[in-house]
C-alpha positions as CSV (number, residue, x, y, z in Angstrom):
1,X,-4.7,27.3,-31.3
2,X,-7.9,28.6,-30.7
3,X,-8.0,32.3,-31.1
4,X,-7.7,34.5,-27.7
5,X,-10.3,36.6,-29.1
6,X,-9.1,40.6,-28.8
7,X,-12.7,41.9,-29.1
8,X,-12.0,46.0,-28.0
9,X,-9.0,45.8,-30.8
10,X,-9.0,49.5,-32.5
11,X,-8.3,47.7,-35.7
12,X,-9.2,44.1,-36.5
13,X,-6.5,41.6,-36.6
14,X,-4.9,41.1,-40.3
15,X,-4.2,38.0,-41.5
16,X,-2.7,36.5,-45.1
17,X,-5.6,34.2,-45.4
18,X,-9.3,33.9,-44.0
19,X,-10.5,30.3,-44.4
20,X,-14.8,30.0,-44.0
21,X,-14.9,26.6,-43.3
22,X,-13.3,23.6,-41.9
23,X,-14.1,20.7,-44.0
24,X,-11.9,19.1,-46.2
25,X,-10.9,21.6,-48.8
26,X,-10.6,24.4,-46.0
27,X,-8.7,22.4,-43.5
28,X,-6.3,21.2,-46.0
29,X,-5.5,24.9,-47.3
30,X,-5.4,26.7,-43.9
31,X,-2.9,23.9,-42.2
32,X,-0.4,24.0,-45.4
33,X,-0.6,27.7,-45.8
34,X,-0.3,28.4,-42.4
35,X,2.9,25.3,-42.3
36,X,4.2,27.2,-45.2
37,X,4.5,30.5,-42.7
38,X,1.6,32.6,-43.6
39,X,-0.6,34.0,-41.0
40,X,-3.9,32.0,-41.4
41,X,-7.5,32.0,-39.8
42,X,-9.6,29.3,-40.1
43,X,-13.8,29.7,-39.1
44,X,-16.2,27.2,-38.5
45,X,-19.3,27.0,-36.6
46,X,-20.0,23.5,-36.4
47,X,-17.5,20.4,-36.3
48,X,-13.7,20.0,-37.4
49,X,-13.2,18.1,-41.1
50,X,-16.3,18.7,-42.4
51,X,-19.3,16.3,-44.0
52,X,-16.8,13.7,-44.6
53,X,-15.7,13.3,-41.3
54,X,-18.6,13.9,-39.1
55,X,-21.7,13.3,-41.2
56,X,-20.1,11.4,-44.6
57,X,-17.6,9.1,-45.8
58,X,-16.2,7.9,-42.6
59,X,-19.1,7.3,-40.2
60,X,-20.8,6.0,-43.8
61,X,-17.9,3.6,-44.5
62,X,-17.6,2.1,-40.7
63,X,-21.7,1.7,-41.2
64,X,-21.4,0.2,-44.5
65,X,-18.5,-2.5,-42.4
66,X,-21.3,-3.4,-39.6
67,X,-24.1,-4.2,-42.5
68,X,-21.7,-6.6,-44.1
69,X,-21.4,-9.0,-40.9
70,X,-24.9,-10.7,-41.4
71,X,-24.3,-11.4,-45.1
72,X,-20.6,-12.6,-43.7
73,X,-22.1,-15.3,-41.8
74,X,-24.4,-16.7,-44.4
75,X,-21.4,-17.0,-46.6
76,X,-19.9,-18.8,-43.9
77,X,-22.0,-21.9,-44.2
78,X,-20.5,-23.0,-47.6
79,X,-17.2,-22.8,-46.1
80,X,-17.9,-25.3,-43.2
81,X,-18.0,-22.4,-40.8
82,X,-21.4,-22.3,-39.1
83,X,-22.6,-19.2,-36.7
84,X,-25.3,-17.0,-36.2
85,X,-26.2,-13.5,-35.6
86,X,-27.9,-13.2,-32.4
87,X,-28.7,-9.5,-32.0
88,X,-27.4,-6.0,-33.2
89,X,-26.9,-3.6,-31.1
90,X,-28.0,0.1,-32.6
91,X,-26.1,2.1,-29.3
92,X,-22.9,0.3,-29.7
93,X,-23.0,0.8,-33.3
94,X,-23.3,4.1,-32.9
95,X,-21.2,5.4,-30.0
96,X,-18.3,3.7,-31.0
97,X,-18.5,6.0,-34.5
98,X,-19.0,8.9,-32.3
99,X,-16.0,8.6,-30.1
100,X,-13.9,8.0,-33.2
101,X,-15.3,11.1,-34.7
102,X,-14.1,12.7,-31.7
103,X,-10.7,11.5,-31.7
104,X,-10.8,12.5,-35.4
105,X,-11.7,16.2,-34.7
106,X,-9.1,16.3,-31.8
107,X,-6.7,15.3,-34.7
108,X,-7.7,17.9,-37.3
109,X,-7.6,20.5,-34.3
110,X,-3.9,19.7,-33.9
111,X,-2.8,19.7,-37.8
112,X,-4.9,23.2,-37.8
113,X,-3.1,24.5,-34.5
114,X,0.2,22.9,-35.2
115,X,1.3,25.0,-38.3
116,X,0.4,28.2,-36.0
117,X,-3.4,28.6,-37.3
118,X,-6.1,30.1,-35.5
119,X,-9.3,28.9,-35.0
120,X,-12.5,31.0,-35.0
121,X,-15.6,28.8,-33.3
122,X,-18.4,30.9,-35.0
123,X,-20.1,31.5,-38.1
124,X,-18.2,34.4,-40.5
125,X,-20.1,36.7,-43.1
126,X,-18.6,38.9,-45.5
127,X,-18.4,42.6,-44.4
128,X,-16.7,43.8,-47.8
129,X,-13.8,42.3,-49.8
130,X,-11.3,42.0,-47.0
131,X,-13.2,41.9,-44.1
132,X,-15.0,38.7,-42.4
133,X,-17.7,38.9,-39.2
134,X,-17.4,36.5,-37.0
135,X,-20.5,35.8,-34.9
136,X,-18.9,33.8,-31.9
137,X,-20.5,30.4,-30.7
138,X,-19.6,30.8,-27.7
139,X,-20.0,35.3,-26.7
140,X,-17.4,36.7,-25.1
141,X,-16.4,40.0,-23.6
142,X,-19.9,41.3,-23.7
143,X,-19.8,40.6,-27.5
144,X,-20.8,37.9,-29.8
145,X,-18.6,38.8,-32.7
146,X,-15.7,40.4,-33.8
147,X,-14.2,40.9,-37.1
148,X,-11.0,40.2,-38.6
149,X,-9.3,40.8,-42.0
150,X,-7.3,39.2,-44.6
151,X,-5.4,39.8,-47.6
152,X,-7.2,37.0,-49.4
153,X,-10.8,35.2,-47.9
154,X,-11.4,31.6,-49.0
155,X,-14.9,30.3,-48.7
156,X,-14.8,26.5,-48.4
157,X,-18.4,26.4,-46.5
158,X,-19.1,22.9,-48.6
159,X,-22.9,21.6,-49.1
160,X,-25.9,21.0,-47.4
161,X,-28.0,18.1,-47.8
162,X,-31.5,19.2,-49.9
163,X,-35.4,17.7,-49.1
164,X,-38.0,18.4,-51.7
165,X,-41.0,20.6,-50.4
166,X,-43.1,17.4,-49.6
167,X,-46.1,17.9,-47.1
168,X,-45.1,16.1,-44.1
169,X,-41.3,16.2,-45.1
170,X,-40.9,17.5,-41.7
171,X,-41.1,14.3,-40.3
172,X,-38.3,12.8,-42.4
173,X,-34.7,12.7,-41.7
174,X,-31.1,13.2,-43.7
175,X,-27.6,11.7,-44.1
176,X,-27.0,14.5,-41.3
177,X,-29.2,13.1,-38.6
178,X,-29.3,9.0,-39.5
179,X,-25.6,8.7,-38.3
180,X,-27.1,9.4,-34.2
181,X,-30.7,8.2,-34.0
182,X,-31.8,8.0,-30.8
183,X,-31.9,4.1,-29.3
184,X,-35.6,3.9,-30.0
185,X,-35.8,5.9,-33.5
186,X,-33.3,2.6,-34.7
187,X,-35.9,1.3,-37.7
188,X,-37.8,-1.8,-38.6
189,X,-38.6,-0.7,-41.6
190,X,-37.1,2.1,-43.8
191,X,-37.6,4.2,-46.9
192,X,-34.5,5.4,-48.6
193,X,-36.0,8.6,-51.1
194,X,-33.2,8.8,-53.7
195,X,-31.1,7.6,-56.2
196,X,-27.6,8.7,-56.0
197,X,-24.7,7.5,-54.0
198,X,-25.7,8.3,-50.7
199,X,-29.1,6.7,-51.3
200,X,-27.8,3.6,-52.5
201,X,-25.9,3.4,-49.8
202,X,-27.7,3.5,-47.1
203,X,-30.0,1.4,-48.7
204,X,-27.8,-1.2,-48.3
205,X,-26.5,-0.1,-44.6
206,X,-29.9,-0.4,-43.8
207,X,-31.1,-4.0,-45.9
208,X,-27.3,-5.1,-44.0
209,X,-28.3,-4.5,-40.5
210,X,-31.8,-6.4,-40.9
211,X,-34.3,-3.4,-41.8
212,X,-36.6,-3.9,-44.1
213,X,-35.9,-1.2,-47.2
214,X,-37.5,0.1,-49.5
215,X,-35.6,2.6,-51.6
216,X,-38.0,4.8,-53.7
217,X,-35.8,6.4,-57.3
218,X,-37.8,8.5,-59.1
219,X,-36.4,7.5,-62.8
220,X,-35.9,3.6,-63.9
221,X,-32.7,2.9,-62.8
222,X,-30.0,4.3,-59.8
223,X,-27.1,6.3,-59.9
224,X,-27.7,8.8,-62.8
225,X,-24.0,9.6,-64.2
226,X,-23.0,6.0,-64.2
227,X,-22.1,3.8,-66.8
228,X,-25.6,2.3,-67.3
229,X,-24.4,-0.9,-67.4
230,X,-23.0,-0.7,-64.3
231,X,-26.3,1.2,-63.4
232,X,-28.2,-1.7,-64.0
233,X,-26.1,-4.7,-62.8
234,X,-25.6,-3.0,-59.5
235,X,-29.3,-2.7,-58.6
236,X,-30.1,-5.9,-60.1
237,X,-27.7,-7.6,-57.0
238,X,-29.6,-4.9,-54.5
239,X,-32.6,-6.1,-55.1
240,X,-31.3,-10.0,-55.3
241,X,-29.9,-8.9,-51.8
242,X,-33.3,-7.6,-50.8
243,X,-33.9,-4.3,-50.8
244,X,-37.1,-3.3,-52.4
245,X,-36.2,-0.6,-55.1
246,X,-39.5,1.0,-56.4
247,X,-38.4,2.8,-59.5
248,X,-40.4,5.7,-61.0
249,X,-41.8,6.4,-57.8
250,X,-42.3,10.2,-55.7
251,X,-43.1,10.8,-52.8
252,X,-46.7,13.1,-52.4
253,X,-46.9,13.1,-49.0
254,X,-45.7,12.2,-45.5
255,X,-48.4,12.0,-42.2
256,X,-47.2,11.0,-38.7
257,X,-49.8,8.3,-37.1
258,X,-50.7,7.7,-33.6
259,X,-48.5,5.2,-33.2
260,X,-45.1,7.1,-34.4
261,X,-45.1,5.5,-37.8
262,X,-44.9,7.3,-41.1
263,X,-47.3,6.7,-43.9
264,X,-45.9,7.7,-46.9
265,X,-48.3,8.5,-50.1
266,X,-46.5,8.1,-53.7
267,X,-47.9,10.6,-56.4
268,X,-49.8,6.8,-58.0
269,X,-51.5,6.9,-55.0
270,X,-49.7,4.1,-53.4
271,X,-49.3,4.2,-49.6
272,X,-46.5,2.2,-47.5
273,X,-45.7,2.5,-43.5
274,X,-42.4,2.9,-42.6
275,X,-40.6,3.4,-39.1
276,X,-38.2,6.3,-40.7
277,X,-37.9,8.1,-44.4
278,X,-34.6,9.3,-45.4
279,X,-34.1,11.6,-48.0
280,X,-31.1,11.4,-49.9
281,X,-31.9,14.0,-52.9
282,X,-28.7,16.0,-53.3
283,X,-27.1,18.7,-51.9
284,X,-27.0,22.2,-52.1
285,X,-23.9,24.9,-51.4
286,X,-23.4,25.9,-48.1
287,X,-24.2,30.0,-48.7
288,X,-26.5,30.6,-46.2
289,X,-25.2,33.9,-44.5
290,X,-22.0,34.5,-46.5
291,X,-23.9,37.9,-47.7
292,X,-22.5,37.1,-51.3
293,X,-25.0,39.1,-53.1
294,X,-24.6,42.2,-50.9
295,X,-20.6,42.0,-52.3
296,X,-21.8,41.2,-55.8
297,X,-20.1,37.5,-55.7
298,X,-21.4,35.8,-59.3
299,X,-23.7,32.4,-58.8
300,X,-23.4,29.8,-61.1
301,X,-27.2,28.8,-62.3
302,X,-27.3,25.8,-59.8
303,X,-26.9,28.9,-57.0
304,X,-23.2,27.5,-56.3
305,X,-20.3,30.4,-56.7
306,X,-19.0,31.0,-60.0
307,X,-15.1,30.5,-59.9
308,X,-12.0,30.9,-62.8
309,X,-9.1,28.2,-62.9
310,X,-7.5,29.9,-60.0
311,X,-10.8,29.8,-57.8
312,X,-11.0,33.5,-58.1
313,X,-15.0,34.6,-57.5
314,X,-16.2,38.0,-58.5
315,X,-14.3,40.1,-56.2
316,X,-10.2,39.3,-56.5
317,X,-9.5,39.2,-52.9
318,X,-12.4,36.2,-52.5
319,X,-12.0,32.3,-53.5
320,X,-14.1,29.4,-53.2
321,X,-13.2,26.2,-53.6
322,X,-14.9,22.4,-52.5
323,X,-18.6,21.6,-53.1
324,X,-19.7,25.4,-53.3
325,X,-18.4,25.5,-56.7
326,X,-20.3,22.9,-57.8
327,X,-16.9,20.7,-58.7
328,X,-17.2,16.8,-57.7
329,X,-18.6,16.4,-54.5
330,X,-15.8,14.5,-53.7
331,X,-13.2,14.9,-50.9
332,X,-10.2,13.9,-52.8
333,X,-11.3,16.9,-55.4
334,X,-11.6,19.3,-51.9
335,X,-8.3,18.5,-51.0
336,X,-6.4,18.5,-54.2
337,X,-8.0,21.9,-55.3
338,X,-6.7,22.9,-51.3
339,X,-3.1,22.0,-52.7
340,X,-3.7,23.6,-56.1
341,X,-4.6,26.7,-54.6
342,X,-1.5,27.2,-52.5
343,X,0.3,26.3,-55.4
344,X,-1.7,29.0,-57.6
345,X,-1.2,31.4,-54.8
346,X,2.0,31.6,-53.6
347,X,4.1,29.2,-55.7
348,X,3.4,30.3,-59.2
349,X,1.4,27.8,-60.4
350,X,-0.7,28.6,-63.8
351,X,-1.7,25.5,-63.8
352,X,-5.4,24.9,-63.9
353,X,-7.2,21.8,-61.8
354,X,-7.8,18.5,-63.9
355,X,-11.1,17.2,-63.0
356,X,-10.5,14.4,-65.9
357,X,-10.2,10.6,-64.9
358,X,-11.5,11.3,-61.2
359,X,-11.8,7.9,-59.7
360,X,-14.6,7.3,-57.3
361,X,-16.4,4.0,-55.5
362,X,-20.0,3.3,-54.2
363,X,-19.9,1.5,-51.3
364,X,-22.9,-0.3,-51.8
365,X,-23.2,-3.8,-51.9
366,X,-21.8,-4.9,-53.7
367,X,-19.2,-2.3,-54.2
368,X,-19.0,0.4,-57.4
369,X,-15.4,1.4,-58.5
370,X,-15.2,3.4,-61.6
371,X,-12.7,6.0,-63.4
372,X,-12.6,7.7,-67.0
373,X,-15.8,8.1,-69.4
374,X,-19.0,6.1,-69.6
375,X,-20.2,4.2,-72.4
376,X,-22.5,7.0,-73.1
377,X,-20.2,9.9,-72.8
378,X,-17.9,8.0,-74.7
379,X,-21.0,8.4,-77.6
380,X,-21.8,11.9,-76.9
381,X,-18.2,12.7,-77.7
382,X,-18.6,10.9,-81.1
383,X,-15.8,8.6,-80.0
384,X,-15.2,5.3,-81.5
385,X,-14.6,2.5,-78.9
386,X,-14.6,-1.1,-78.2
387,X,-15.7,-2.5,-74.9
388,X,-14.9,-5.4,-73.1
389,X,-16.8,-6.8,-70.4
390,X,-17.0,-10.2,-68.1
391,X,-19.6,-11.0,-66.3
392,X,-19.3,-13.7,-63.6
393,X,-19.3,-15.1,-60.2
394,X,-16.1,-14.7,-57.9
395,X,-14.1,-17.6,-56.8
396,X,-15.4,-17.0,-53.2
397,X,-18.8,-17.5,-54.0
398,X,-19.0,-20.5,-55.9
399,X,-18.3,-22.5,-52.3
400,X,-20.4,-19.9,-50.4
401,X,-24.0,-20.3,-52.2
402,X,-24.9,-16.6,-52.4
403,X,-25.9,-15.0,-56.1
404,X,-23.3,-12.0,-55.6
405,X,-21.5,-11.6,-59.3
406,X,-18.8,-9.4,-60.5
407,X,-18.7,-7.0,-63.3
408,X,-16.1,-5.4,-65.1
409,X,-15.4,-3.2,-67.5
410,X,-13.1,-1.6,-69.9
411,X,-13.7,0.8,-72.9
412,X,-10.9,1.7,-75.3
413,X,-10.4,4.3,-77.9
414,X,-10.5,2.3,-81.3
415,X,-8.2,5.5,-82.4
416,X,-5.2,5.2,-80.3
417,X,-6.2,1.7,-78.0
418,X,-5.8,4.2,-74.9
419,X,-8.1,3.2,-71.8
420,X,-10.8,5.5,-71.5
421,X,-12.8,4.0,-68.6
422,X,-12.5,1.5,-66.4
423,X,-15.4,0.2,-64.4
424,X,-16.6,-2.3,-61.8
425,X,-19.1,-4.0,-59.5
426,X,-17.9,-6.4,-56.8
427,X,-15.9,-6.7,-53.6
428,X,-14.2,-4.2,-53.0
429,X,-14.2,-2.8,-56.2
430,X,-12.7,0.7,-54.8
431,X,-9.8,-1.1,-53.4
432,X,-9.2,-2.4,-57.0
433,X,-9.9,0.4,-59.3
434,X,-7.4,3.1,-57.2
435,X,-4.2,1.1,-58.6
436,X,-5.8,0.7,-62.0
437,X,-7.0,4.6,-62.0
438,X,-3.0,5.3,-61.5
439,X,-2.6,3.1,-64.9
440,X,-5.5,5.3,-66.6
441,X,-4.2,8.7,-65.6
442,X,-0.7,7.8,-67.1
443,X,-2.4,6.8,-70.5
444,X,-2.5,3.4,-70.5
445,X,-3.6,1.4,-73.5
446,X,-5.1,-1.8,-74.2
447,X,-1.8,-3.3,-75.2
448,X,-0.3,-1.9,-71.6
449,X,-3.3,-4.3,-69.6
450,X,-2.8,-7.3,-72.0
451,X,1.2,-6.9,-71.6
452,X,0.6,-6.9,-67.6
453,X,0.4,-10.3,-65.9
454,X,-2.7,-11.3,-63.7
455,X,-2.9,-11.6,-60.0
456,X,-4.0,-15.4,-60.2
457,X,-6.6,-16.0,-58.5
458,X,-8.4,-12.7,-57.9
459,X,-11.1,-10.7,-59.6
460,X,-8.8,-7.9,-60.6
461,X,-6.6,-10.2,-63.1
462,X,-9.8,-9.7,-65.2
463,X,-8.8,-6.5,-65.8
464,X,-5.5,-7.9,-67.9
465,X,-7.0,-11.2,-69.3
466,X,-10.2,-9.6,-71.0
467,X,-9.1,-9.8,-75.3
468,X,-12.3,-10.1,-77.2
469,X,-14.5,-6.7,-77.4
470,X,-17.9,-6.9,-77.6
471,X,-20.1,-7.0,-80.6
């Protein structure tokens, strides 16, 4: 429930845990430690679940479903099966994601109130090691915050997305705000500044719904971190697909024109209009007002808090966990380090968190699904491997005319045969690599994969059929 705040208390209310922050991780460690019969408060100042629900992977993913339609009908035509696409619809598009981000905060209220947690709507700072200030939302009884305490304070205030100190940056936009552009700020043509996953993405949300895009990557290829054969393949098929990927370009400059339009200037001088810029250039911990330094809370270098194995900061009584540590920005890592925590906690786990084999997708287009090492870390480790690839175009579209291929990948110890990384590019590649990612975790080897029998016909059999390792 939300709290029925007591602000003329002589002491402040005790709890067993303070939660800042109701995204993934915090949500996930208030509702099972509050289920599991401590007495738990839970802060936030903005919206229930977090990036991922309200400005992420959800709204993201139904976006990237509504870019896919027009492709869908131009596949259709090989198959006998002729339509068109008569207009889209920005408003529709939109409101329907917001009322099912509503429905979705309505549900995270109820896992959160359910257990028996309480719900601060406010902003909380750090008055010592036991103590959080809540400055209210909405002020009440003649006050706009009151304090509470708690034997242990988790910080779970995630990430915030980061723009370069560009003149005219001002006039550009994030992954926070492109998700509810007004009916008239919907784009003709866009510029996507970035080159990770949340820029390649909305690259191709944008090329899918008929904007012209340009995406702008400051080094030669996307997605630094990635298998770079992946790296390459996958914005080889962007830009088959159509979006215009300028690589080894920055942005100088931004300037607003009479009309509304935004002329961008690249540092080589090159100038480009565009209807909207986003800037997609990382994220940075969410520490704004925590008053960590006035408690002596350790920073990593990268400005996110420093944490042990048990997400213990600093100061014993304080814990962080999600993207302010700096771990995979991932939502599956928020809510298994949620669990792990309890665990930790109040179950006796000694246990550390395993970040190893995380798998994760890109849903570009076409889709990324990898898990395990790289090719290149693979190297950097001074391990031995072979690697088998295959390289071709899916069953589907060798009726439907479109250039879309399919990549896969496998890399395998040459010490032990074991699978260390799996890779792909395709339909939905994510949707394949979770069952395989089960098979990598468990320490599969090669002879595992060729001992499994194919799905016949489907991409994923490639997975098992693949015997010769390249030279």
């Amino acid at each position: 429930m939300t709290t029925d705040i007591k602000t003329n208390a002589a002491q402040p209310e005790q709890f067993d845990l303070i939660v800042i922050g109701a995204g993934s991780g915090g949500v996930r460690s208030a509702r099972m430690a509050a289920a599991q019969g401590k007495k738990v408060a839970i802060i936030e100042n903005r919206y229930l679940g977090g990036t991922c629900v309200n400005v992420g992977c959800v709204p993201k993913k139904m976006f990237v479903y509504a870019s896919e339609y027009r492709e869908k009908m131009e596949e259709a035509k090989g198959f006998g099966i002729n339509g068109e696409i008569n207009s889209f619809d920005w408003p529709t598009l939109r409101d329907n994601k917001s009322n099912e981000i509503s429905r979705l905060n309505g549900i995270y209220s109820n896992l959160l109130t359910g257990p028996g947690a309480t719900i601060f709507n406010g902003t909380g700072s750090l008055l010592d090691a036991n103590t959080v200030r809540v400055k209210l939302s909405e002020p009440a009884q003649d006050t706009d915050h009151l304090d509470i305490r708690g034997e242990k304070i988790l910080i779970a205030t995630g990430s915030w997305p980061f723009i370069p100190n560009v003149p005219g940056a001002e006039h550009a936009i994030t992954s926070n705000e492109v998700f509810d552009l007004s009916d008239e700020d919907f784009p003709k043509r866009a510029l996507v500044v970035g080159a990770g996953y949340i820029a390649v993405e909305f690259a191709g949300i944008f090329n899918g719904l008929g904007v012209e895009t340009t995406l702008a990557v400051r080094k030669d290829l996307v997605l630094r971190g990635f298998d770079d054969d992946i790296r390459q393949f996958v914005q080889e098929q962007m830009m088959d697909k159509g979006v215009n990927i300028r690589p080894e370009t920055e942005v100088a400059r931004i300037d607003k024109q009479d009309d509304g339009s935004l002329l961008v200037t690249y540092k080589n001088d090159e100038q480009q209009v565009f209807d909207l810029v986003l800037y997609a250039t990382g994220r940075r911990p969410m520490t704004d007002g925590l008053n960590l330094e006035n408690l002596g809370i350790e920073l990593n270098k990268d400005t996110t808090i420093k944490v042990d194995d048990f997400f213990q900061t600093s100061v014993p009584s304080i814990y962080a966990l999600g993207d302010v540590i700096g771990t995979p920005q991932l939502t599956p890592v928020a809510l298994a380090q949620g669990m792990k925590f309890l665990a930790q906690q109040y179950h006796g786990d000694t246990v550390p968190m395993n970040y190893r084999n995380i798998p994760t997708a890109v849903f570009c287009q076409p889709n990324i699904g990898t898990v395990g090492l790289t090719e290149n870390e693979c190297k950097q480790q001074g391990l031995e491997v072979d690697v088998y690839a295959s390289n071709f175009k899916p069953l589907k579209h060798t009726i439907s005319g479109m250039n879309e291929r399919t990549l896969m990948k496998l890399i395998v110890n040459k010490a032990d045969n074991k699978v260390l990384g799996l890779h792909m590019v395709g339909h939905d590649a994510g949707e394949t690599v979770q069952g395989f990612a089960v098979a990598i975790v468990a320490g599969a080897t090669k002879a595992d994969f060729d001992a499994t029998i194919g799905i016949h016909p489907t991409s994923a059999e490639e997975f098992v059929t693949m015997r010769s390792p390249r030279a």
